[in-house]
N, C-alpha and C positions, 0 to 999 in steps of 0.2 A: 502738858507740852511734851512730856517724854513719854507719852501711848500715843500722841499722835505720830512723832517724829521716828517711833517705831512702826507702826502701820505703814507711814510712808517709805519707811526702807524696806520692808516685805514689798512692800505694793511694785518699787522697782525691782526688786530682786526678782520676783512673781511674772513681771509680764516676760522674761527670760528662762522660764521652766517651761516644762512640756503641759502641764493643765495650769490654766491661768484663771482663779477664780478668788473674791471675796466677800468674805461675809460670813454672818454665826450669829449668834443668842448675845445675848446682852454683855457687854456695849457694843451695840450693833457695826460692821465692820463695812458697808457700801460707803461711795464715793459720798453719795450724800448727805451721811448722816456722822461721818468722823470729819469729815474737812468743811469748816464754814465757807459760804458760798462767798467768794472775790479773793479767796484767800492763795496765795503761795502755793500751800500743801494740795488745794482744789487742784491748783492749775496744773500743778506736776503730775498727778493724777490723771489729770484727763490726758493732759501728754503722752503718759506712759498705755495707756488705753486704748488712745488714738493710733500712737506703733504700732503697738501689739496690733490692732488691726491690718494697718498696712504692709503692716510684715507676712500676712496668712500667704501669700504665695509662695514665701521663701518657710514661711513654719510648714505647709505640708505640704510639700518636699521631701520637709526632713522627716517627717511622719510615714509619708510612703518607702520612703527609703531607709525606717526603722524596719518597715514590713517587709519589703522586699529585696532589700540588700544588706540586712543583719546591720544596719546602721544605727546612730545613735542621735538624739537630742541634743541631750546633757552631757559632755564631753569633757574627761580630767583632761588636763595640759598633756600627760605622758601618753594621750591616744594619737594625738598625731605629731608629736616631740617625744617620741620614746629616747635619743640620746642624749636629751638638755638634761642632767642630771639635777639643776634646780629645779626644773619645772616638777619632775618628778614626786616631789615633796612639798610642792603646794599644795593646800587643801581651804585656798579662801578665792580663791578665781576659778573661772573654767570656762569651756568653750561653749558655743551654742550653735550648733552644728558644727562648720567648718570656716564659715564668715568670721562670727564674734567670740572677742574676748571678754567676758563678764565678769567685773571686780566689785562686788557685794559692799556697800561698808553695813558696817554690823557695829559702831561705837556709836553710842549717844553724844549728839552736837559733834562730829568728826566733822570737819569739812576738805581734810586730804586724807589719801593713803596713798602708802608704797602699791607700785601696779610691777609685775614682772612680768616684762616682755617674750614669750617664748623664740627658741629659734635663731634663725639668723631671717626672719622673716621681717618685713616694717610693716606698722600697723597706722592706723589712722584713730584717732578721734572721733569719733563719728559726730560730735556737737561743733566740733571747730575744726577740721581739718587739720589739726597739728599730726604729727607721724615722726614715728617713734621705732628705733631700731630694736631687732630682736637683740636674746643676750643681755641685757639689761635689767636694773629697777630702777623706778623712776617717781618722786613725790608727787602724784597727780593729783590736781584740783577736787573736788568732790561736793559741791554746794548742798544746800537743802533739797535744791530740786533738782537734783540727775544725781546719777550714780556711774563712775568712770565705765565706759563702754566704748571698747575700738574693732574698727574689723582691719583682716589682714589682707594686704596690697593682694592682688589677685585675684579678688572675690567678685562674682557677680550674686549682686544681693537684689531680685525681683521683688516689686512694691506694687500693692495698690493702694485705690483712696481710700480716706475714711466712713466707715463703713457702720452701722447699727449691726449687721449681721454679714455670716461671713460671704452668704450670695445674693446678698442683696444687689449687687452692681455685676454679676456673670460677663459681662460685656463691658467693662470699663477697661479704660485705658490702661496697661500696666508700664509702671515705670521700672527700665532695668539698669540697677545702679553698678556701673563699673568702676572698681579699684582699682587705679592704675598702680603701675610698677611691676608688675608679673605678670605672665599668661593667666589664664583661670578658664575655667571651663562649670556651666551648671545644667541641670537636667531637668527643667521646669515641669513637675508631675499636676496633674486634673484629672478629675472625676465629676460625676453628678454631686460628689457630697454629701449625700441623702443614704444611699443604697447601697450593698454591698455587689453589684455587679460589677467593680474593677475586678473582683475575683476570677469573674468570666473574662476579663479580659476589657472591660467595659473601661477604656482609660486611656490616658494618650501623655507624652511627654516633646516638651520641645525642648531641643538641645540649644546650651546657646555655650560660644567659644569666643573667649579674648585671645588676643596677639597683641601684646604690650608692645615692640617693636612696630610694628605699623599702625599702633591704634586702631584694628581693624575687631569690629563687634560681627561675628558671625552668626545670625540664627538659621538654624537646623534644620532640615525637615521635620514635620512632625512626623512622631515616632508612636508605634502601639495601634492601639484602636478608635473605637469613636465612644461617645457618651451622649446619654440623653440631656439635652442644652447643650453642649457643648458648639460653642460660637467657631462661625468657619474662617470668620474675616477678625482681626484683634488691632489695634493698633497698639505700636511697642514705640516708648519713648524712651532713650538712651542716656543717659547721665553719666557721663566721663568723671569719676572723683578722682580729685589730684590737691596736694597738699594746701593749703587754705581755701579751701572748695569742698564743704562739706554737705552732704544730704541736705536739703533742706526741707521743712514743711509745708512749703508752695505747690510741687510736685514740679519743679522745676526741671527739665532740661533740654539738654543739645541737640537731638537729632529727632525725626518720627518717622517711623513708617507703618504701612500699611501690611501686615502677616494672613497671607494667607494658606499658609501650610508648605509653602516650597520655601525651600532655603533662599536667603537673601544676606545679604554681606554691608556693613552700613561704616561705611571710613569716617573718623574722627576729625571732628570739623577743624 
């Protein structure tokens, strides 16, 4: 019980690092063969796998923007809170880009810990919408199957669906998940994927801007160049998050449109 219940807090910790992978030599470490099938620990598992997937638009991003703007992944608290003198001194949370706050538990059968809020920023829950002011610590929940994960108000955090591989659906619908409560602004980076031709220039970015004050979702011109696949027409569906209104697994939301490379502006229903 306590190699599985460790596997499974790597396994969430894992789909929140920059290379996400599992497995090794005996006792074999795949989803299939540590977590019996109907079980809890299966389910959490595919959960966190199923993310990990739908988050590839917003992970390389932050990939490209490792390469291209000396950006980072894996982010201590004090990279973008350098004067929260608390944050400064933690070393059991951190950031994941610039969206999420990631609180690891690492105790055997824990099912809360202390989470500290950086900032004077609010954060969300990502599993329930609750939101939570920066400045703070707070006893959050921590069940078997999740591990406390918030993003902070402002963020646009781009989704696609669940996926076997990362271009497997090149053309599917992306959902673009907005935190309300502050402006935010993101820079959706593509490529072929495959090739190293974004070197050449082979790559393109859509800009996309909140206005918390008008609820107004701006997307951008596309920005950069072209790529081989790369889809002319996309459709972009809007997700307004606000406090008990969390992401949900459906791919649920508010608004859609049709993107075809010129700017377009989509008001909050």
């Amino acid at each position: 019980d306590e190699w599985r219940e460790l596997n499974l807090r790597w396994f969430q910790f894992g789909a929140f690092t920059p290379l996400f992978r599992s497995h090794g030599e005996f006792p074999y470490r795949e989803i299939y063969e540590i977590s019996p099938e109907g079980s809890p620990m299966r389910a959490s598992m595919v959960w966190y796998d199923e993310l990990r997937y739908r988050l590839m638009p917003y992970i390389y991003t932050l990939a490209a923007d490792t390469y291209m703007k000396d950006g980072s992944i894996m982010r201590a608290l004090a990279a973008d809170f350098p004067e929260d003198g608390e944050a400064r001194g933690l070393d059991d949370e951190y950031l994941f880009g610039k969206a999420f706050l990631v609180a690891p538990v690492t105790e055997y059968k824990a099912r809360s810990r202390e989470v500290y809020f950086p900032g004077d920023a609010h954060w969300y829950d990502f599993s329930t919408g609750a939101l939570y002011r920066g400045g703070q610590t707070v006893e959050i929940d921590a069940p078997f199957e999740r591990m406390p994960l918030f993003v902070r108000a402002g963020s646009i955090v781009p989704m696609g669906p669940v996926t076997q591989y990362v271009d497997e659906k090149r053309d599917a619908p992306l959902t673009i998940a907005v935190y309300t409560g502050a402006d935010g602004s993101f820079s959706l980076y593509e490529d072929d994927g495959r090739s190293e031709q974004y070197k050449q220039g082979a790559w393109s970015r859509i800009p996309i801007a909140y206005d918390d004050a008008s609820g107004t979702v701006t997307i951008g011109a596309r920005e950069g160049g072209s790529w081989e696949g790369m889809p002319t027409r996309r459709t972009l569906r809007i997700r307004w998050i606000s406090e008990g209104k969390p992401m949900t697994d459906d791919n649920g939301y508010d608004a859609e449109v049709t993107y075809t490379g010129t700017a377009i502006a989509v008001a909050r229903p």
